[in-house]
Backbone bond lengths (Angstrom), bond angles and torsions (degrees), N, CA, C in turn:
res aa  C-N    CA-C-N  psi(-1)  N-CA   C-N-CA  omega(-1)  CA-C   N-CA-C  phi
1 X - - - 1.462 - - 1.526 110.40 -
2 X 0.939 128.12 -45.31 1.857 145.22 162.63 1.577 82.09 -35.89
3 X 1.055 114.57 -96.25 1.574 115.94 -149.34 1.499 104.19 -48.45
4 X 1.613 110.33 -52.34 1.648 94.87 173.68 1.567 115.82 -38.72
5 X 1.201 124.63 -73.18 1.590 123.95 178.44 1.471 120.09 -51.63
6 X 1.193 137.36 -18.79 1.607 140.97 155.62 1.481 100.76 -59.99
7 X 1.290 128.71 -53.67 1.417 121.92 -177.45 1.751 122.32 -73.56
8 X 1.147 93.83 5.62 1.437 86.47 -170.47 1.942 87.65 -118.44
9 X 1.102 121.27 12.80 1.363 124.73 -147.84 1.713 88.89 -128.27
10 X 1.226 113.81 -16.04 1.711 122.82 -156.50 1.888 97.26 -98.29
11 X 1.827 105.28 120.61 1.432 96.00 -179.35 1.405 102.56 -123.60
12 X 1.370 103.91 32.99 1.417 104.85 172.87 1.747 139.08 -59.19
13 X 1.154 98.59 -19.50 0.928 123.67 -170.27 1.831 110.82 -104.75
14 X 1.209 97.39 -12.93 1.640 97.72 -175.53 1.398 105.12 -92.56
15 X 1.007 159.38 9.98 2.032 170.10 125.40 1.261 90.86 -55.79
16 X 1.407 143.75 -29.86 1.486 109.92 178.53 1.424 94.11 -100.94
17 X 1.078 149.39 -23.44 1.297 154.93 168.56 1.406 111.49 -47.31
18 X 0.926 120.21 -44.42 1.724 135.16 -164.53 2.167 99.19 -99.03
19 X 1.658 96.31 -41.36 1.134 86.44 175.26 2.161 120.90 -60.88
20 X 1.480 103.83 -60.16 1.316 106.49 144.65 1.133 136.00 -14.27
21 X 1.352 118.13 -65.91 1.269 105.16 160.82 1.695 154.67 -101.52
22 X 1.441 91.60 36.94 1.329 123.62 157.70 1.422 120.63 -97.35
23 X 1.170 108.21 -26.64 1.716 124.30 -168.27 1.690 86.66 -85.35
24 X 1.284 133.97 -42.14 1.463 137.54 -166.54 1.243 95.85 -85.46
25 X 1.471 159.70 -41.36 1.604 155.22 157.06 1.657 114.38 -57.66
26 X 1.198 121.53 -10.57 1.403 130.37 -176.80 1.630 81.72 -88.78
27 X 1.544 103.34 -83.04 1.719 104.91 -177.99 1.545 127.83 -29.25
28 X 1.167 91.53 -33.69 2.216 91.28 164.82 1.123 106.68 -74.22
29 X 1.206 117.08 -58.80 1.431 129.36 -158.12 2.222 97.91 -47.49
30 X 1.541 91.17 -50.32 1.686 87.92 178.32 1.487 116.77 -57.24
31 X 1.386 106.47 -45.32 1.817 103.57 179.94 0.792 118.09 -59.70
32 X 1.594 111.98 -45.60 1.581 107.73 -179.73 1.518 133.59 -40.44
33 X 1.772 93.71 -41.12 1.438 113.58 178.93 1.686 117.80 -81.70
34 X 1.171 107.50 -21.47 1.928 124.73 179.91 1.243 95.38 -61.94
35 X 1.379 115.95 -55.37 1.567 131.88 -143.39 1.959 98.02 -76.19
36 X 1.707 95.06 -43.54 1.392 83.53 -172.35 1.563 116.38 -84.17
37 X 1.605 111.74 -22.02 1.244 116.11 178.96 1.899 107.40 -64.41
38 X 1.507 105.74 -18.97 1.492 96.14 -159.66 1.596 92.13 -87.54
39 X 1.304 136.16 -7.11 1.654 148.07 -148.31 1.405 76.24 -103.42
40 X 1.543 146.63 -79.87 1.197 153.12 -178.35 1.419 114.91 -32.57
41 X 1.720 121.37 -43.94 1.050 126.52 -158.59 1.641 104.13 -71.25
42 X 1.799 104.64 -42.77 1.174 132.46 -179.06 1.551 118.56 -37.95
43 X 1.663 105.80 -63.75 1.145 127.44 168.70 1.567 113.81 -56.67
44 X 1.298 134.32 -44.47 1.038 128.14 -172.74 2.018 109.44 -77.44
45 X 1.440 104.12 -12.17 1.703 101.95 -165.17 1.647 81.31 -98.79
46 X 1.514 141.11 -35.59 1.527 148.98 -170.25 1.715 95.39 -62.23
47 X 1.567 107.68 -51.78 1.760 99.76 178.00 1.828 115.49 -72.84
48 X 1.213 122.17 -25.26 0.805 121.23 -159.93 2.184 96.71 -86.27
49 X 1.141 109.91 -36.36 1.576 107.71 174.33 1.328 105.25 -72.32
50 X 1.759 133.45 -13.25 1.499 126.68 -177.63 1.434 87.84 -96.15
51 X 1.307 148.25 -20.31 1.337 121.96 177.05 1.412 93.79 -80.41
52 X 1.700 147.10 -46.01 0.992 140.06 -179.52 1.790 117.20 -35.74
């Protein structure tokens, strides 16, 4: 019974848990922004070879 309640008592493991999943919402957060900056970039290099 001790050990049951030590383990349920143990948050050692929850700082890499939490760290993780901050590091995984950062990582969207970049694609999200790659993806749309690279869609923009696209369009702007597509007009720029039709004025060429």
């Amino acid at each position: 019974m001790k050990m049951i309640s030590r383990f349920f008592k143990d948050e050692s493991g929850a700082t890499a848990i939490e760290y993780g999943l901050i590091a995984a919402l950062i990582a969207v957060v970049i694609i999200g922004a790659v993806t749309a900056l690279g869609t923009e970039l696209s369009g702007n290099f597509a007009a720029i070879t039709a004025a060429i």
